[in-house]
C-alpha positions in Angstrom: 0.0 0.0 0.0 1.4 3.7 -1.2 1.7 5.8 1.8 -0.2 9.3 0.3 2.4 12.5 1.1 0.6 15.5 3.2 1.6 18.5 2.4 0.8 22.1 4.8 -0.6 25.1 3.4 2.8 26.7 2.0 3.4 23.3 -0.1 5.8 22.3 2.4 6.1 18.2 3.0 4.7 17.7 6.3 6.7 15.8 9.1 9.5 16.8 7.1 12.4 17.9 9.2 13.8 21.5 8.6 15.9 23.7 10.5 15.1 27.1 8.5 11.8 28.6 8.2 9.8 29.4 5.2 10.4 33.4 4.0 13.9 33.5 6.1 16.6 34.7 3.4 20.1 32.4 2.6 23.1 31.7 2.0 24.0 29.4 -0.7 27.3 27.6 -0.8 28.2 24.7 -3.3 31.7 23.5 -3.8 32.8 25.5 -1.4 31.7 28.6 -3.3 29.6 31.2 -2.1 27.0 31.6 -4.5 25.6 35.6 -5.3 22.2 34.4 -5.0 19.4 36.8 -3.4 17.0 33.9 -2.1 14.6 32.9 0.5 13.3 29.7 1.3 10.0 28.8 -0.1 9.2 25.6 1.0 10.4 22.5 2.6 10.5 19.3 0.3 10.1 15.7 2.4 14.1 14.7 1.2 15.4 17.4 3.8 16.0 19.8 0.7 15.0 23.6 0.8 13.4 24.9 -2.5 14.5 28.7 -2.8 13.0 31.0 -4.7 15.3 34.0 -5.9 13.7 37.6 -4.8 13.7 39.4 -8.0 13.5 36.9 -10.9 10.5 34.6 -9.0 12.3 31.6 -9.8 12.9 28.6 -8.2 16.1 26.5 -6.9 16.8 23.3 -5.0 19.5 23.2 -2.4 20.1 20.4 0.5 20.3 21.6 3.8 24.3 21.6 3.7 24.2 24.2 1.2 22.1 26.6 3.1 23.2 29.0 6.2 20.1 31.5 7.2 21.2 35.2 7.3 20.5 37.3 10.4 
């Protein structure tokens, strides 16, 4: 029997473990490089990944959870 996925009002997977909030902006590092990205976290996917969405273009990226550092 397939297990149906819940998800909560902003899309997010629920029961899905995330330390950043939805709307706080980040820091995106891959490779060890800083990447110039102006993004904030838009929802939390059920694989412990973050799916950013960059402030002026309204488009989307995935990062996992190593990648992302909030911002104060």
């Amino acid at each position: 029997m397939l297990s149906t996925l819940r998800y909560d009002i902003d899309g997010s997977a629920i029961g899905a473990h995330h330390d950043i909030p939805v709307g706080t902006p980040v820091r995106v590092t891959r490779g060890g490089v800083v990447q110039a990205w102006d993004v904030v976290v838009f929802r939390h996917d059920r694989n412990g990944t973050y799916r950013l969405r960059f402030v002026e273009a309204g488009t989307y990226v995935t990062a996992h959870a190593d990648e992302v550092e909030a911002l104060a």
